[in-house]
N, C-alpha and C positions, 0 to 999 in steps of 0.2 A: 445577659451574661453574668456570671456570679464572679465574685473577687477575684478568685483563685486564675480563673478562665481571662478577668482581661488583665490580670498583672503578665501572664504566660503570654497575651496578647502585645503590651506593651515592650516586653521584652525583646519576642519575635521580630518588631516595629524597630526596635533601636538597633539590635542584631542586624537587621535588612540595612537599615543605615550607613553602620559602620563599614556592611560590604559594601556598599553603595562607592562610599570615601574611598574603600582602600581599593576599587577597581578605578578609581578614579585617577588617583596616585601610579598604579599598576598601567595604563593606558599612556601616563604621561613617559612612565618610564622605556616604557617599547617604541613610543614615538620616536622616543631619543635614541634608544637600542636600535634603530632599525632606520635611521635616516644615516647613524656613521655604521650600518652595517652598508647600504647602500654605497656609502662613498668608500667603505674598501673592496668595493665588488670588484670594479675598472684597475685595482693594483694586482686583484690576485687573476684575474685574464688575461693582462700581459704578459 
């Protein structure tokens, strides 16, 4: 690969990463989002 080609590479690499993190962050947040959307389910049935 030429300079050019794996700086574009290593970039790509870091970019994958960072989504990597932030679906990581993003998963914990729904976790959370969707265990008290569970616990208002049984309020609004009644």
């Amino acid at each position: 690969m030429g300079l050019i080609a794996s700086k574009k590479a290593n970039a790509l690499a870091g970019f994958i990463e960072d989504c990597v993190e932030k679906n990581d962050e993003i998963d914990q947040l729904l976790d959370y989002d969707f265990a008290s959307f569970y616990d208002v389910i049984p309020l609004v049935q009644q």
